[in-house]
KEKE-3310 file (N, C-alpha, C; in steps of 0.2 Angstrom, whole numbers, plus 5000, padded with zeros to 4 digits):
npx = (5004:5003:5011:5003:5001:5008:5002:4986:4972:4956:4943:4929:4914:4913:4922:4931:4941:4947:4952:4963:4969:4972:4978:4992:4995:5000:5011:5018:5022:5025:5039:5044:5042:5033:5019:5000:4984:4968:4952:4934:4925:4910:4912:4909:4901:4908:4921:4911:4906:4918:4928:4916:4913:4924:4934:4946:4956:4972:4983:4995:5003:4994:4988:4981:4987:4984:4970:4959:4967:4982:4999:5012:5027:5028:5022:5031:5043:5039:5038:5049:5056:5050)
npy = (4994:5011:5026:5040:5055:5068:5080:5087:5093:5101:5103:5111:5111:5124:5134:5148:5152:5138:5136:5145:5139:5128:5132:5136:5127:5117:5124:5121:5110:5108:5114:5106:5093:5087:5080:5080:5079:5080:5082:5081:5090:5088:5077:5067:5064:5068:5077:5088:5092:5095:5106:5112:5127:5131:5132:5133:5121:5116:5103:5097:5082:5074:5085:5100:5115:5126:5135:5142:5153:5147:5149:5151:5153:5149:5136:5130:5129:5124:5112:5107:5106:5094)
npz = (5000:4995:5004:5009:5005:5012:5015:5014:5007:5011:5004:4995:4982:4970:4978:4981:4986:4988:4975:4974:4983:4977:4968:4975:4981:4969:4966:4974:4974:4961:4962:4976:4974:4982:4985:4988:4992:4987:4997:4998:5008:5010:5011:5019:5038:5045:5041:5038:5050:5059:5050:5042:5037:5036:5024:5012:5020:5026:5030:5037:5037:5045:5054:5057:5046:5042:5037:5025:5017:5009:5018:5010:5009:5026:5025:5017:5024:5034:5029:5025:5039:5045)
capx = (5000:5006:5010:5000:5005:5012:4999:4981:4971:4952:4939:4922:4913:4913:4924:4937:4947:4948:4954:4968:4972:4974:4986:4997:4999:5002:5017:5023:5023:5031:5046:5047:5038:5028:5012:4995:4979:4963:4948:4928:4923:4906:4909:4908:4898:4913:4923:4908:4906:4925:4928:4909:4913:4930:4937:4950:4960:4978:4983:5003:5006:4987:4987:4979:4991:4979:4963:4954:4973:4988:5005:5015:5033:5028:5021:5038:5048:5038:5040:5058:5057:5049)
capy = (5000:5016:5031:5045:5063:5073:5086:5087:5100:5100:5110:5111:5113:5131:5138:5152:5152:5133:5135:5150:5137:5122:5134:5138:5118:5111:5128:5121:5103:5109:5116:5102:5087:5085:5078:5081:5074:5084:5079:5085:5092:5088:5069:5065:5070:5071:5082:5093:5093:5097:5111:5118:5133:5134:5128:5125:5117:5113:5097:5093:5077:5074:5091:5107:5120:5132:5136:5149:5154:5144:5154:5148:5153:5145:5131:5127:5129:5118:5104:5104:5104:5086)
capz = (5000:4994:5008:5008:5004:5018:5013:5012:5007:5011:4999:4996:4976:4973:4983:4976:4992:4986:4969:4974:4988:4974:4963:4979:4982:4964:4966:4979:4973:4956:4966:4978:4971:4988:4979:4990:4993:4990:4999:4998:5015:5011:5008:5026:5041:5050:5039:5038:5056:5058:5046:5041:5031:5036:5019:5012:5026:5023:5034:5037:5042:5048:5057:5054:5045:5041:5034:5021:5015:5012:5022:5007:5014:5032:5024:5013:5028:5038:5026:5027:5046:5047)
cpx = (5004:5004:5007:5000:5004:5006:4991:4976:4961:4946:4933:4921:4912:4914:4929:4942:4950:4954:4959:4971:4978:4979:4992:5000:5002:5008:5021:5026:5027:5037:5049:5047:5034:5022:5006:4988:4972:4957:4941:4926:4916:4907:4908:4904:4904:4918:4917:4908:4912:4928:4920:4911:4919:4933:4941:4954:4966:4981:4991:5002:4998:4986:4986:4984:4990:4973:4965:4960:4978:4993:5010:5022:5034:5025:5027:5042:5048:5039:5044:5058:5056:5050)
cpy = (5006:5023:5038:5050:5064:5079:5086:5092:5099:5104:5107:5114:5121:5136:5143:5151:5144:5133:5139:5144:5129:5124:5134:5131:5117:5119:5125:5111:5103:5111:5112:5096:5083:5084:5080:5077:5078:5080:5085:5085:5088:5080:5065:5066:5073:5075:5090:5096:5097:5105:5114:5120:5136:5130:5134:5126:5114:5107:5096:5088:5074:5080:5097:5112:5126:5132:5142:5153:5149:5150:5150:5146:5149:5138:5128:5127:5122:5110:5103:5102:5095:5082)
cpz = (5000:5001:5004:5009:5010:5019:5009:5012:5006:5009:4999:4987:4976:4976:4978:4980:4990:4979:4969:4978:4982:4970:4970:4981:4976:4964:4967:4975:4967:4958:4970:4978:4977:4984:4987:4988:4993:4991:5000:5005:5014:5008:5014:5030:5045:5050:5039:5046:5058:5056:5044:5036:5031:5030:5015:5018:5025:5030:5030:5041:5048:5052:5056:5053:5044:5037:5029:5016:5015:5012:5016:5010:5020:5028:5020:5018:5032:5034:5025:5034:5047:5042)
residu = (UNK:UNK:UNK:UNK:UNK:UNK:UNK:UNK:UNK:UNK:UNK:UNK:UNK:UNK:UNK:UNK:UNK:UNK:UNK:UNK:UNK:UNK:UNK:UNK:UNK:UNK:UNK:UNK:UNK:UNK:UNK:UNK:UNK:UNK:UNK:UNK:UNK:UNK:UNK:UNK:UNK:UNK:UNK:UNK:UNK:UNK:UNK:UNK:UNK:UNK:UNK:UNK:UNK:UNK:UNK:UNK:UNK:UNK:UNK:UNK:UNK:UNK:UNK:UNK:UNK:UNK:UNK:UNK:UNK:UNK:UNK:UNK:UNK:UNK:UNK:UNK:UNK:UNK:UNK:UNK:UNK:UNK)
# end
């Protein structure tokens, strides 16, 4: 079973902050080949439950990195640390 990206990115259909968040991943992914994992908020209750209407939701390493913007700079950093 293949490991699953380091970076997951949690969206919802119709979102802009979504679709600004999805170019600042595949950025970051063409520059470091960190590949990512997008997931529909509304495919679960549990994610809905979770996140709501805070989307998109950037997740390192199964933990929340931030929400509604990705911190590109802190976010590239942080991937070197771990």
């Amino acid at each position: 079973m293949p490991d699953l990206p380091r970076l997951t990115l949690i969206t919802r259909a119709h979102c802009h902050l979504c679709d600004e968040a999805r170019e600042a991943l595949a950025r970051i992914e063409a520059d470091t080949g960190e590949q990512w994992l997008e997931v529909d908020v509304d495919s679960s209750r549990e994610l809905a439950a979770e996140y709501g209407d805070r989307v998109p939701v950037v997740l390192l390493d199964g933990s929340e990195h931030g929400y509604w913007r990705v911190e590109e700079p802190r976010l590239r950093r942080d991937l070197t640390r771990s």
